[in-house]
Legacy VTK file of the C-alpha trace (Angstrom):
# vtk DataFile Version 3.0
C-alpha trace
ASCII
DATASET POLYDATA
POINTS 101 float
33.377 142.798 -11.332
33.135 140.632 -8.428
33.357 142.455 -4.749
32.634 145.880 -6.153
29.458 147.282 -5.322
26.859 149.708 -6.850
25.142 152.556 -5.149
21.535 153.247 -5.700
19.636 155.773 -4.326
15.693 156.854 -5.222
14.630 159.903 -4.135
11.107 159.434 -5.801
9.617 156.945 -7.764
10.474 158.518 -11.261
14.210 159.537 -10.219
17.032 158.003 -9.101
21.268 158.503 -8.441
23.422 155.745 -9.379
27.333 155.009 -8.757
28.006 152.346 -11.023
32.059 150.701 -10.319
33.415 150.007 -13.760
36.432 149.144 -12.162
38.227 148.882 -8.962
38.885 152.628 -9.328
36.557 154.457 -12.137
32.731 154.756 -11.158
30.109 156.206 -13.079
27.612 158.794 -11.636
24.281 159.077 -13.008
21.449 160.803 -11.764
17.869 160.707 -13.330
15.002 162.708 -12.945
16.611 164.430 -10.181
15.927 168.180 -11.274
12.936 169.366 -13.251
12.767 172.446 -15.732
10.325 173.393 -18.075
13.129 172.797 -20.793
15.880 169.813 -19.420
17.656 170.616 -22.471
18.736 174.032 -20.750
19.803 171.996 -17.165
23.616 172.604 -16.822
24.868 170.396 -13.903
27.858 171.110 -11.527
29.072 168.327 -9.485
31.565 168.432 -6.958
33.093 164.624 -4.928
35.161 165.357 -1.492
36.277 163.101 1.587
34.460 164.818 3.421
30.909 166.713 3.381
31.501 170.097 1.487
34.795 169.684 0.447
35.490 169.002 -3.498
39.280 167.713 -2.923
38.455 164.721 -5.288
36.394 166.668 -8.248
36.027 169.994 -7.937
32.864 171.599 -9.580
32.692 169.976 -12.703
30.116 171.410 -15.386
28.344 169.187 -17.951
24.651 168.802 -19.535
25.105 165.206 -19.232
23.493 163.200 -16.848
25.979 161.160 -16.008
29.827 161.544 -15.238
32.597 158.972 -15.226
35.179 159.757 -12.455
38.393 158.311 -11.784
40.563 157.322 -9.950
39.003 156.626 -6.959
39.823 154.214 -3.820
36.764 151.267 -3.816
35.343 151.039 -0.227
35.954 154.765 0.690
32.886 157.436 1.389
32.923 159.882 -1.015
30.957 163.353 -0.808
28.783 163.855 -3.618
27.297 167.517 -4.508
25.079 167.862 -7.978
23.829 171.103 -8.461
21.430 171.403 -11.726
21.134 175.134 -12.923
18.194 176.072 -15.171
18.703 178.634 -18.004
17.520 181.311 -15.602
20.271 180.596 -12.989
17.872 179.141 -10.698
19.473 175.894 -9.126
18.847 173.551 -6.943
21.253 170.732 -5.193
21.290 167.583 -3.880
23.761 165.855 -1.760
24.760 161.980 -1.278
27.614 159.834 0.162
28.850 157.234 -1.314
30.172 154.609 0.053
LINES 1 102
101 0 1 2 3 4 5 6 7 8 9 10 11 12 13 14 15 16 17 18 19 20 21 22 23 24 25 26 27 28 29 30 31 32 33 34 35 36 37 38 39 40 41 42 43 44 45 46 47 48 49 50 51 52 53 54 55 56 57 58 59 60 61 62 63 64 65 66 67 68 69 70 71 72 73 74 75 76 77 78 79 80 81 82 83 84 85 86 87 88 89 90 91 92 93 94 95 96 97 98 99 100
């Protein structure tokens, strides 16, 4: 769509986060290679969006084994607070954080 643009972020060379606009108001989170375990298939993600750093006003704590997420409805052109947490089977987690913008 024409004025809406994506977010990409690489933390390495073999992962990535990506907010994808599939329309003026829906985006689509993904995050790759992110979070390592000896078994992905037991990652559980939360993810949390906010207006501001540490808030989740938008999404609050979401749990999926997906990774990616469509969320909606958003405002294009606003900064949105974006916590993913990936949990391994043992609880340990681990979380990264990202605006988007």
């Amino acid at each position: 769509m024409h004025g809406l643009v994506n977010y990409f972020y690489s933390m390495f060379s073999d992962s990535s986060i990506e907010g994808i606009w599939i329309t003026n108001s829906t985006l689509k989170l993904r995050w790759t290679g992110v979070f390592s375990s000896s078994s992905a298939s037991s990652l559980v993600y939360e993810v949390s969006i906010g207006k501001a750093e540490g808030w989740s006003d938008v999404l609050q704590w979401v749990e999926t084994m997906d990774t990616e997420l469509l969320v909606s409805p958003l405002q294009h052109l606003t900064d949105y607070y974006v916590t993913v947490t990936g949990i391994n089977g043992a609880g340990l987690y681990e979380t990264t954080k990202f605006v988007l913008n």
